[in-house]
N, C-alpha and C positions, 0 to 999 in steps of 0.2 A: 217399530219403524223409527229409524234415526233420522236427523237433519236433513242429509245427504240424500237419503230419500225420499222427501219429501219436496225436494228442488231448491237447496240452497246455494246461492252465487259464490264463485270463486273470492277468496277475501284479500287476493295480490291487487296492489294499483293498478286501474285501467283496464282492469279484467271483468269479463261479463260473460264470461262462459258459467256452466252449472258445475258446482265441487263433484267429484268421487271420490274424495278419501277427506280424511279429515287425522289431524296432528294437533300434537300439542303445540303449545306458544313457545316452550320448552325449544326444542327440537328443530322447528323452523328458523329460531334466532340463529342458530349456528351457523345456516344459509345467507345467498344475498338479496333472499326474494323480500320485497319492502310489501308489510303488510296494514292492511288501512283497522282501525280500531284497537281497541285495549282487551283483547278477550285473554280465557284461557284454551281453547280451541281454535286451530287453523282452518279453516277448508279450503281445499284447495283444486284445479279440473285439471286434466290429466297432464297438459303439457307442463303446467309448474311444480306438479307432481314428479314427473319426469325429473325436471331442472334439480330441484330437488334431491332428489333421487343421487343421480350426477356427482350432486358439490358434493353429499356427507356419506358418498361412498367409504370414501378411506376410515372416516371416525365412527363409520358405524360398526365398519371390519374389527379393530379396535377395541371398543367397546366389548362388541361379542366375546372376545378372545378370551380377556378378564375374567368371564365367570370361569 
C-alpha cells in the first residue's frame, strides 16, 4: 500500500484535493505546476495530473521515440 493510498494531499500550491498518481520531482519540473517542498516524489490529484499530462505531451512523445 503506497502513499496515494493511504490519502496523501496534492503537493501543487493551494491545492487540497487527495494525490492519484504520484511523479518524480524529475518530470514535473519540466511543467509549470509550482510545487510546495523539496521532495523526491510529486503527488499529485487528477486535475494537475491532467495539466500535467497536457504541457509534457510533446516531450514525452520524444522521448519515447529514442529508445
Amino acid at each position: 500500500m503506497g502513499k496515494v493510498d493511504k490519502g496523501v494531499k496534492c503537493m501543487v500550491k493551494d491545492c487540497s484535493n487527495f494525490a492519484e498518481r504520484s511523479l518524480s520531482a524529475e518530470q514535473v519540473s519540466k511543467s509549470s505546476l509550482s510545487v510546495e517542498g523539496d521532495a523526491r516524489r510529486v503527488y499529485l490529484c487528477h486535475e494537475h495530473y491532467k495539466q500535467w499530462k497536457k504541457e509534457t505531451k510533446k516531450a514525452r512523445e520524444l522521448e519515447h521515440i529514442s529508445y
